[in-house]
C-alpha positions in Angstrom: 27.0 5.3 -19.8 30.4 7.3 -20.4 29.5 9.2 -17.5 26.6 10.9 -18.1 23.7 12.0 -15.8 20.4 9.9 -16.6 17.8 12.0 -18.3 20.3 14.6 -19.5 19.1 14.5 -23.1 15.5 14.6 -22.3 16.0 17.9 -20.3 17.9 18.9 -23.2 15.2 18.2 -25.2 12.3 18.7 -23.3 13.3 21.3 -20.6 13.3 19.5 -17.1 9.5 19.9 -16.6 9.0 18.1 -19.7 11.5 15.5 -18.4 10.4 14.8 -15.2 6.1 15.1 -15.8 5.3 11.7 -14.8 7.7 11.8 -11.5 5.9 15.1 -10.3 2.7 13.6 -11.1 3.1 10.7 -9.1 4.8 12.3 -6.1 1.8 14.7 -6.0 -0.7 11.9 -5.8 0.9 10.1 -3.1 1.3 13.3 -1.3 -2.2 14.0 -1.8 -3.1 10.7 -0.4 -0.8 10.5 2.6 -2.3 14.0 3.6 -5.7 12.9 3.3 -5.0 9.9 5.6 -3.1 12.6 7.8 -5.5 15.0 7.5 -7.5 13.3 10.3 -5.8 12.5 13.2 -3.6 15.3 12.9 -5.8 18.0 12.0 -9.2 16.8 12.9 -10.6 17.4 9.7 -11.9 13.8 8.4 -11.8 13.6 4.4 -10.9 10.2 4.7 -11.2 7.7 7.6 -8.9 4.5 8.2 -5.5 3.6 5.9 -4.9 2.4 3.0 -5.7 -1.3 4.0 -9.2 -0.1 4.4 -10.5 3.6 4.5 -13.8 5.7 4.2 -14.0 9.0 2.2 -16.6 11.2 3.0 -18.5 8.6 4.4 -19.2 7.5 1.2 -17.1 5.6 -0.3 -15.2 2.3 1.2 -12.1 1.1 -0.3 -10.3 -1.9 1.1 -6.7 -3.1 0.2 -7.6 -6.8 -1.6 -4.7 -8.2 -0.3 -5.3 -7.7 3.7 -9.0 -8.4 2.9 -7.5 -12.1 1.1 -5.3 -12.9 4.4 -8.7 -11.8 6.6 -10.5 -14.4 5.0 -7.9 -17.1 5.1 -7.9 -16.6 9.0 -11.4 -17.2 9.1 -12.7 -13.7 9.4 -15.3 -12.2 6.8 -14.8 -8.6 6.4 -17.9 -6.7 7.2 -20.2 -5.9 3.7 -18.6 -2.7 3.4 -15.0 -4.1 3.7 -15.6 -6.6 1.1 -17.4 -3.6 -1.1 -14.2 -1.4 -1.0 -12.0 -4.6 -1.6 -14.3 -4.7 -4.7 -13.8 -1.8 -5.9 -10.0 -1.7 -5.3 -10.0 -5.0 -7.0 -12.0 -3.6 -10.4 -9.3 0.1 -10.5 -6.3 -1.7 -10.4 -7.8 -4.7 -12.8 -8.1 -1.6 -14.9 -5.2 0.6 -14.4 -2.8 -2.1 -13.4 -2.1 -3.8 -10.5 1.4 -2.5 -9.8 0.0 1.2 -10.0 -0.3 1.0 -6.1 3.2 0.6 -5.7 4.0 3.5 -8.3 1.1 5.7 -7.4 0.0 4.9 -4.3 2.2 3.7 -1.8 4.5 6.0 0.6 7.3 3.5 0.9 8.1 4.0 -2.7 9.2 7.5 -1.8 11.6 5.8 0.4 12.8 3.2 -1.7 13.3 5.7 -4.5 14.9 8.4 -2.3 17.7 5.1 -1.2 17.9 4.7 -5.1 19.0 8.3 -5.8 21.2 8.2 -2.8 23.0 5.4 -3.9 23.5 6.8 -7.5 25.1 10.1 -5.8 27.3 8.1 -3.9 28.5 5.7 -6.5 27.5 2.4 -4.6 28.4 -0.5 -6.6 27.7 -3.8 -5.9 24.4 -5.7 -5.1 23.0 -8.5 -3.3 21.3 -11.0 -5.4 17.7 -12.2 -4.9 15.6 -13.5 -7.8 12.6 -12.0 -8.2 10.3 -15.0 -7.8 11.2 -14.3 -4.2 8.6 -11.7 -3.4 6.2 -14.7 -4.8 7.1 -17.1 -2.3 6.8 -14.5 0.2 3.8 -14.0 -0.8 2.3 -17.0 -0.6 4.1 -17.4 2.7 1.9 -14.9 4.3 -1.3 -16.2 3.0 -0.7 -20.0 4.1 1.1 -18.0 7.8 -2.2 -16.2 8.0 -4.9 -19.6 7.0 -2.6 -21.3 9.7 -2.1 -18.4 12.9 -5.2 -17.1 12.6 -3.5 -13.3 12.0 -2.9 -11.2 9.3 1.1 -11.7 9.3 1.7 -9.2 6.9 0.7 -6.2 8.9 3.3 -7.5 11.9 5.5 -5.8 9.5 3.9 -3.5 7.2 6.1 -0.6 6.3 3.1 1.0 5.0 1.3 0.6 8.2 4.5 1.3 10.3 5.4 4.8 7.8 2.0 5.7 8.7 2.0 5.2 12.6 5.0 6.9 12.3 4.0 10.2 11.2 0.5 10.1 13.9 2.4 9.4 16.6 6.3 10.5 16.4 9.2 8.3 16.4 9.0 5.3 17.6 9.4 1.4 17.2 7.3 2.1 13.3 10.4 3.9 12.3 13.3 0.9 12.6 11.2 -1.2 9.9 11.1 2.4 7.6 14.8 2.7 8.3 15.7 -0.8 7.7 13.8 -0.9 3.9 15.9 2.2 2.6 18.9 0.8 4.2 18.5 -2.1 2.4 18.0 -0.5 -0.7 20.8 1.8 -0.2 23.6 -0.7 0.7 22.2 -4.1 0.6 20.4 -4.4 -2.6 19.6 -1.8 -5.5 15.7 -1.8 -5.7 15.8 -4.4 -3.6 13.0 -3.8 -1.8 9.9 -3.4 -4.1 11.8 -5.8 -6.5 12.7 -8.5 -5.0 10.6 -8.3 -1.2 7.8 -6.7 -1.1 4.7 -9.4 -1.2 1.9 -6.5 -1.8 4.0 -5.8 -5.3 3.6 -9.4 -6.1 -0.2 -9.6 -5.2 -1.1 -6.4 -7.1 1.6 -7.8 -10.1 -0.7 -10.5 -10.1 -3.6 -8.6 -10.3 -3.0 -6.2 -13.0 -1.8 -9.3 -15.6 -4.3 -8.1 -18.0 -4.9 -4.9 -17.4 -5.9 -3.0 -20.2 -3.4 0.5 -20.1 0.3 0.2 -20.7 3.3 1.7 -21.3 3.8 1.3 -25.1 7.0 1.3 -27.0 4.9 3.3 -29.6 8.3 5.1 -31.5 10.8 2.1 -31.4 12.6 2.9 -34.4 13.6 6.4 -33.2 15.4 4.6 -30.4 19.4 5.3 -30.0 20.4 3.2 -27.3 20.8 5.5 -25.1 20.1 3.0 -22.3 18.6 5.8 -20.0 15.1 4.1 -19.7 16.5 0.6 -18.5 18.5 3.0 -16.0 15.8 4.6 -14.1 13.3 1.7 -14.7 12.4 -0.1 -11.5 11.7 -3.4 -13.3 13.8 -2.8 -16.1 13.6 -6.5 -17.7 10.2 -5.8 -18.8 11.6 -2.9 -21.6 13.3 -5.3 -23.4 10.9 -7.4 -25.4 8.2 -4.7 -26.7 11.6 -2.3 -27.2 14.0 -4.4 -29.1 11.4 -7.2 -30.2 10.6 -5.9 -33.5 12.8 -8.8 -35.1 11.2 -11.5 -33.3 7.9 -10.2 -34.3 6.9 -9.1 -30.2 4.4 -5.6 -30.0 6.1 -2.8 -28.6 3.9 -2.8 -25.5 4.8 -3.3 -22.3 3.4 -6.8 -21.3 5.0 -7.9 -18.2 2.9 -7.6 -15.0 5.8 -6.3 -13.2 5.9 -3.1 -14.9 4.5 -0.2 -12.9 3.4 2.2 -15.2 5.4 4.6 -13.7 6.1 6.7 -16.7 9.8 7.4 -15.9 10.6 5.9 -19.1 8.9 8.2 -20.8 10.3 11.0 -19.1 14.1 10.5 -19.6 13.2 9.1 -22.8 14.6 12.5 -25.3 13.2 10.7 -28.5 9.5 9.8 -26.6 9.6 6.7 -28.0 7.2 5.6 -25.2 3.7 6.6 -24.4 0.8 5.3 -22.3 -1.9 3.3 -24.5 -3.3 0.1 -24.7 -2.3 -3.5 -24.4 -4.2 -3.9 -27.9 -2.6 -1.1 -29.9 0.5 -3.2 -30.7 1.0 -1.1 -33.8 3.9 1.3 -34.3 3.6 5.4 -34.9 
């Protein structure tokens, strides 16, 4: 990389707005989220009801995390109708939009796990911990066979999600080690360690979104030059490789892999926009 900061031709090109769109985009709606949930308990003024395992906005509209309602039923508890509603309609947006959107999107911990990232860029940390990636899978699974067999939803023992947002309601507290300990991880442990190799609600919704319809699409290939910035800030960067440099094998230029995230930071720092949001059909080059 000769030295060079990631994204500095894009800015070039694009100004740093231009460069950084999708990034503001997504840190607004997870702000805008988290403050709704916050909203409540803090303020008294009760948009939305509940978390983001289940939640009730304007007491209209349930919306329940698939994955918690999945473990409830292995432990032998039905969600009420509404629960199973929201998990419903959870289930059909990210079947849509892509599974792994929560973790882009949507969840708070990726601020965290994002935040360790940049810190561990600024600081030069070399070195990582290896876990494969099939890990998070096991763990996974793990839960859901813990949960049929204790009779308890294991996974929110530990929830960071849950534990960020106790921690904000009521102050410091116990909620804050497990916080801690993910962007510590991430930090010094193991580079995008967390939501890469870990996190079981990134493999569930990974799952989910297999065949969603949008994706990230490698729609200007050709104009590629190797820059290498897009496999830098990528959180799953092995999924660029195949619809980026698979021309010669005859592979689409979309983004396939259920891992991906749709984050859009390849398209920011890309300064040739090679990629685009589309869909997994359009496997034609502009």
């Amino acid at each position: 990389m000769s030295g060079k900061r990631i994204g500095a031709e894009a800015v070039a090109e694009k100004g740093w707005l231009g460069a950084h769109r999708w990034l503001i985009l997504r840190r607004l709606t997870q702000s805008a989220i988290l403050a709704l949930f916050l909203l409540g308990p803090l303020a008294g003024i009760w948009i939305v009801k509940g978390n983001l395992n289940y939640s009730y906005t304007l007491d209209l509209l349930p919306l329940t995390d698939p994955y918690v309602a999945l473990q409830s039923l292995l432990t032998g508890h039905v969600p009420e109708t509404l629960g199973l509603a929201g998990a419903g309609i959870a289930l059909v947006f990210y079947l849509l939009v892509g599974g792994r959107v929560y973790c882009s999107w949507v969840c708070p911990v990726n601020v965290v796990t994002d935040a360790a990232g940049w810190l561990r860029d600024r600081l030069g940390i070399k070195g990582s911990a290896h876990l494969p990636r099939q890990t998070r899978y096991w763990i996974l699974a793990a839960t859901l066979l813990g949960s049929a067999a204790s009779g308890v939803v294991l996974w929110e023992l530990v929830n960071p999600v849950s534990m960020l947002h106790r921690g904000l309601i009521f102050g410091l507290g116990a909620a804050w080690t497990v916080v801690l300990a993910v962007f510590l991880f991430d930090l010094f442990v193991m580079s995008r360690g967390w939501c890469g190799r870990l996190c079981p609600v990134g493999a569930f919704y990974s799952l989910l979104g297999r065949w969603s319809p949008l994706r990230v699409r490698a729609a200007k290939r050709s104009a590629c030059n190797d820059c290498m910035d897009c496999f830098e800030v990528c959180p799953e960067p092995q999924v660029i490789r195949p619809a980026l440099k698979g021309a010669a094998k005859g592979v689409g230029p979309v983004i396939l892999a259920p891992s991906c995230t749709n984050c859009g930071r390849c398209i920011d720092v890309c300064s040739k926009d090679v990629f685009r949001f589309g869909l997994r059909g359009n496997q034609r080059e502009d």
